[in-house]
FITIVO-903270 format. One record per residue (C-alpha): x, y, z. Coordinates in steps of 0.25 Angstrom, whole numbers, plus 5000, padded with zeros to 4 digits. Last residue first. Layout:
! residues N
XYZ;...
***
This chain:
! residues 555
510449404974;510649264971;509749224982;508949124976;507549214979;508349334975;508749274961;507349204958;506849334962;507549404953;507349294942;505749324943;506249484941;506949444928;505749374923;504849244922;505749134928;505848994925;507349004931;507948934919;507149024909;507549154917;508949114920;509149094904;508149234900;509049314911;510549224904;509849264888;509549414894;510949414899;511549364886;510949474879;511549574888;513049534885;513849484895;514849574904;514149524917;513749644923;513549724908;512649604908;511849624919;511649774916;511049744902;510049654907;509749724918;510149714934;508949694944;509849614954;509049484949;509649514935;510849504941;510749394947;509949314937;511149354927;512249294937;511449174937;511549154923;512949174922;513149044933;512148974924;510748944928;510048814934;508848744926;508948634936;508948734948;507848794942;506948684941;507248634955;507048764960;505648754952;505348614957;505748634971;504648764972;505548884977;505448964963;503748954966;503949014979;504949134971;503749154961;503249284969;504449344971;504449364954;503149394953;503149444938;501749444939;501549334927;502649254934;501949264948;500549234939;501249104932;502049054944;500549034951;500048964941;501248874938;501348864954;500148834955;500048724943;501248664948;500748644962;499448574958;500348474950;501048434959;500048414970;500948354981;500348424993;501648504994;501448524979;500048574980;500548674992;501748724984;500748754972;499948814983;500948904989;501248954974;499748994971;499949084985;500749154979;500249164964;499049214972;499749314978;500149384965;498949364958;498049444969;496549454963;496149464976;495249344973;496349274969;497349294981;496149244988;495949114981;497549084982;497349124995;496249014998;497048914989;498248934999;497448905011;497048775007;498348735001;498848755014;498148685020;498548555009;500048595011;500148605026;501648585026;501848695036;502348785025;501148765016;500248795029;501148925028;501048965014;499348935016;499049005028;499849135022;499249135007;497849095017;498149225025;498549305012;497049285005;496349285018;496949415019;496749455005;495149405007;494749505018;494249445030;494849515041;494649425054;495149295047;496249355038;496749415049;496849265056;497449225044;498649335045;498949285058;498949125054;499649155042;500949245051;500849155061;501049015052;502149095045;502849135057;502748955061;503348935047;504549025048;505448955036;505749095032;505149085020;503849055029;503949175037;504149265025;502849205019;502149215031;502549355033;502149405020;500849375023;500949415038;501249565034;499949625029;499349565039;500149625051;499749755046;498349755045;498349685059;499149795067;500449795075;501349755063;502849785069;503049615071;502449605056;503549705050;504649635059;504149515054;504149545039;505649605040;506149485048;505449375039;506049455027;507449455031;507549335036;507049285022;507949355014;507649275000;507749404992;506149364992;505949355006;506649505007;505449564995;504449505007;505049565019;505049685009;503549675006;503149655021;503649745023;504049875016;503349975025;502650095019;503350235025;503750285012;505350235017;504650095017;503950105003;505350154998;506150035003;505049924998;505149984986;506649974985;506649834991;505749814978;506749864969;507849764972;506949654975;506249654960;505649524962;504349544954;503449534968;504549614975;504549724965;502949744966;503049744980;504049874981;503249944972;501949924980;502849964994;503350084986;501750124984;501350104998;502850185003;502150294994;500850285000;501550335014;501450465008;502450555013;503350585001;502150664994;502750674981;503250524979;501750474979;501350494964;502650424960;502650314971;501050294967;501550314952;502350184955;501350104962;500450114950;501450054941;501949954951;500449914952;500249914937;501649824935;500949724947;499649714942;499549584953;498349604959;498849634971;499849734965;498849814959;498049844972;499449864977;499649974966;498250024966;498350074980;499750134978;499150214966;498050244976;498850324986;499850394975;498450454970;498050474983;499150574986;499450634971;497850674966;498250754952;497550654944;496250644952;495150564948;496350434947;496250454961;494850434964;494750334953;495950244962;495350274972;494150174970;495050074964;495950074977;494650064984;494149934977;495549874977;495649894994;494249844994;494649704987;495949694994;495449725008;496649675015;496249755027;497249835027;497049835012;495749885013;496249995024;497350055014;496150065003;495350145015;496550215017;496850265003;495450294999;495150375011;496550455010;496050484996;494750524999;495150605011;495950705002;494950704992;493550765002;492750645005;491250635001;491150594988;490350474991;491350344987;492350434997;491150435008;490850295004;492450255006;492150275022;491250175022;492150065016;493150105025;492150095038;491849945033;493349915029;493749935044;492349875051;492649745043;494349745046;494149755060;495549725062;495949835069;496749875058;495549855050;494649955059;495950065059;495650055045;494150055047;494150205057;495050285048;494150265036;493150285045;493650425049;494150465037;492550435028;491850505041;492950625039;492550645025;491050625026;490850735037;489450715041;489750805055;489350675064;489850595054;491150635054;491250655069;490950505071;491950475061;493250535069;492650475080;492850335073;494250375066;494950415082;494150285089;494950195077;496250295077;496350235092;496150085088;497150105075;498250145083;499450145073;499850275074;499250295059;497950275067;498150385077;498550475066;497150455060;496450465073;497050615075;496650635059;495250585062;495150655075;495250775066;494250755056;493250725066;493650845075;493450925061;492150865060;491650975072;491350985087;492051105093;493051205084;493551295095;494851245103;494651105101;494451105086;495851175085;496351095095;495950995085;496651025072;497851055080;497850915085;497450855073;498750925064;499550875074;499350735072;499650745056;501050815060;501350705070;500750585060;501350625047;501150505038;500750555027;499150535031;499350595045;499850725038;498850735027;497650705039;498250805049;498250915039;497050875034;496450875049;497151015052;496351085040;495151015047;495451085059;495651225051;494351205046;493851175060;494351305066;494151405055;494651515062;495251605049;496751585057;496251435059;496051425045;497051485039;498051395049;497351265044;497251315029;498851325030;499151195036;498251125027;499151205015;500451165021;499951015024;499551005009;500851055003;501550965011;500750835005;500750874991;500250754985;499250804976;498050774987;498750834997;499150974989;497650984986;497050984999;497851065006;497751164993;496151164995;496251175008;497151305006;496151344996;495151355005;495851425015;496251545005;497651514998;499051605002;499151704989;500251674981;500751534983;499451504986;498951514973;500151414968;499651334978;498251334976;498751294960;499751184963;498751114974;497451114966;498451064953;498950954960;497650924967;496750914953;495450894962;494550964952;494051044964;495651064968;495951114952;494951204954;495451264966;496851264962;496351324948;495551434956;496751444965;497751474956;496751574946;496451634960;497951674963;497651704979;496651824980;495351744982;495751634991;496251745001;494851765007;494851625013;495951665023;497351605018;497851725025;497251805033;496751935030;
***
């Protein structure tokens, strides 16, 4: 008898599988995966519940454990001669390897799913679900015109054979490589489609949380805030259904953190970024991880923890995430400008695609006018509102008018610029996005004062120093520490020599206790010379006086 043939299931440690096969209906995975393995271990699984296992061991993290098993049912299969089961066999091993990055093994997997359907299968879905995976790797390539043509024959086949699951892959795959065309309309139109199928029950687990995840990852290509949030809530239940669920999990913990980090909860979005690293550690490959580090790495630039944020930064890049245009961003506020306007145009030279480009050019901008660079700033806006114009979506007219609006004020434009600053400050509000509206609330109390409206100016930078300071956003206050009648302020209040040697080293991340073993005082006289530098700075917190320290360059 062959082994793994159907027959076997009956012989192999039936308490083990029965618990494993209950345990896979109840979708506990961890436990599914334990159990059929533990019953593999002495008797070699029937077919069924090698899928079964597959299927299991992915959706627990178990990456390796899931090829092994796929691997397994494809050769059972095509020693039984069940051609086109062993070629969907081959799709989901092409579609976990393709999905961790794996582009070579992933691509092999098609081809030897599809000479199999050449040599005897004919016409059947299985061709669909393959020209899926080959269009799948096409895309990750970075050829989204040819992954296009791929995704739509790939749905024509799914509904010629009523297969729900590949049609809701294939569109999917067909609107983000719409939006990176810059058809944003026809993109989000096919995702929302797809999303019926997964509203409709009709999607197998595994393509459920991939479908969740992407499409969330095209709304916020398409900086679809409000969708991106609505699908993030969505998977949010679907995950929270199943405990035991590892790779999706980790996925839409990410998800919640940036949605969270928008909206200023910024303790809840570390939080939940954190279990994301946690949940995501086991199966190294996941690109998610480098998503969730890049989270972290935000949230200690915005509070002016440098040190830890370069860190972060440093872990989302070696996870496969790239740290720009956050690190360009940490580096302006060390006060390196150089150093950041290199790092973000090398990152906006590389950025071949649309989706891409956009996230940079805010950033950019605001690099570019640190530098002095006015006429960079002025084609960094100009670019990003031409998007803004063909997309529509209201966080890109939001950071297009941010960007307008910061570089009309640089070219002394102040009443334009006041225009266009109001508009964002409107758009960052509708986003409920308190961060950036603090921002751009700054602009505007520099525009009012450039136009000579005093008190207009005092009462936006009052309001806008009041969020910054109630989100602990540290970087963020720095424009308001470059105002002439805050420096002058400060430079009245001026601090001792001791004093400055505290702010230093509270600015290097030391404690109380450490900073005073440093300087042989006692520890209550450093909390009374942090509380002194505090008071004269105007500061809030010991993260504000870091910035303060970085941005003054004594550190």
């Amino acid at each position: 008898m062959a082994r793994g043939s159907e027959l076997d299931e009956t012989v192999a440690m039936p308490d083990a599988i029965n618990g494993g096969r209950e345990s896979f209906e109840r979708r506990r995975w961890e436990d599914a995966c334990a159990q059929l393995s533990a019953a593999d271990g002495d008797t070699p699984l029937g077919l069924e519940d090698l899928e079964r296992l597959a299927v299991a061991a992915y959706l627990s993290g178990r990456d390796e454990a899931s090829v092994e098993a796929w691997t397994r049912a494809y050769h059972d299969c095509v020693q039984l001669g069940h051609i086109t089961r062993a070629a969907r066999c081959a799709f989901w091993l092409a579609f976990v390897l393709l999905n961790r990055g794996e582009l070579g093994r992933g691509g092999g997997w098609v081809h030897r799913g599809q000479r199999l359907l050449d040599d005897g299968a004919g016409d059947c879905v299985e061709q669909g679900y393959l020209r899926y995976c080959a269009s799948l790797r096409v895309a990750f390539e970075g050829d989204a015109e040819t992954a296009l043509s791929g995704f739509a024959e790939a749905a024509t086949t799914a509904d010629r054979f009523r297969d729900p699951e590949l049609a809701a892959l294939a569109r999917v795959g067909q609107g983000r490589c719409l939006i990176y065309l810059n058809q944003v309309a026809a993109g989000m139109a096919l995702l929302d489609e797809a999303m019926a199928a997964v509203a409709a029950q009709e999607v197998s687990p595994t393509a459920v949380g991939d479908l969740y995840c992407t499409v969330i990852e095209g709304c916020q290509d398409a900086f679809d805030v409000r969708r991106a949030q609505e699908w993030t809530a969505a998977l949010s239940r679907w995950c929270d259904s199943q405990p035991e669920l590892v790779l999706y999990h980790g996925q839409c913990l990410v998800h919640r953190a940036e949605v969270m980090l928008l909206r200023g909860a910024w303790s809840e979005a570390g939080a939940e970024a954190g279990r994301a690293c946690e949940r995501l550690a086991r199966p190294t490959s996941q690109q998610a991880l480098g998503a969730a580090h890049y989270v972290r790495a935000e949230l200690h630039r915005l509070r002016g923890e440098f040190a830890e944020a370069e860190v972060a930064y440093g872990r989302a890049n070696l996870s496969g995430r790239s740290p720009q245009p956050g690190l360009a961003q940490l580096w302006l506020a060390h006060g390196k400008v150089s150093e950041a306007d290199a790092a973000v145009r090398h990152a906006l030279d590389e950025a071949e695609d649309t989706v891409t480009r956009s996230k940079l050019l805010g950033p950019y901008v605001e690099i570019a006018l640190a530098g002095g660079d006015v006429p960079a700033a002025r084609a960094g806006a100009d670019e990003l509102s031409g998007v803004a114009a063909i997309w529509n979506t209201p966080m890109l007219h939001a950071l297009s008018s941010h960007a307008t609006g910061s570089v009309l004020l640089a070219e002394g434009e102040a009443r334009a610029a006041l225009i266009a600053l109001r508009r964002a400050w409107a758009g960052w509000r509708e986003l409920e996005a308190p961060y950036e509206a603090a921002r751009v609330r700054l602009l505007i109390g520099r525009a009012c004062r450039a136009m000579g409206d005093e008190r207009g100016a005092d009462m936006e930078l009052a309001a806008a120093r009041s969020v910054l300071q109630q989100l602990d956003a540290a970087f963020g206050l720095v424009p308001v520490e470059k105002m002439p009648e805050v420096a002058a302020r400060r430079s009245a209040a001026g601090l001792t020599d001791r004093e400055v040697q505290v702010l230093k080293l509270v600015a290097t991340g030391r404690t109380n206790r450490a900073i005073a073993s440093e300087l042989v005082i006692s520890e209550k006289t450093v909390a009374t010379h942090v509380s002194s530098v505090l008071a004269k700075l105007e500061l809030p917190s010991r993260s504000a006086a870091t910035a303060y320290a970085y941005e003054h360059h004594l550190v």
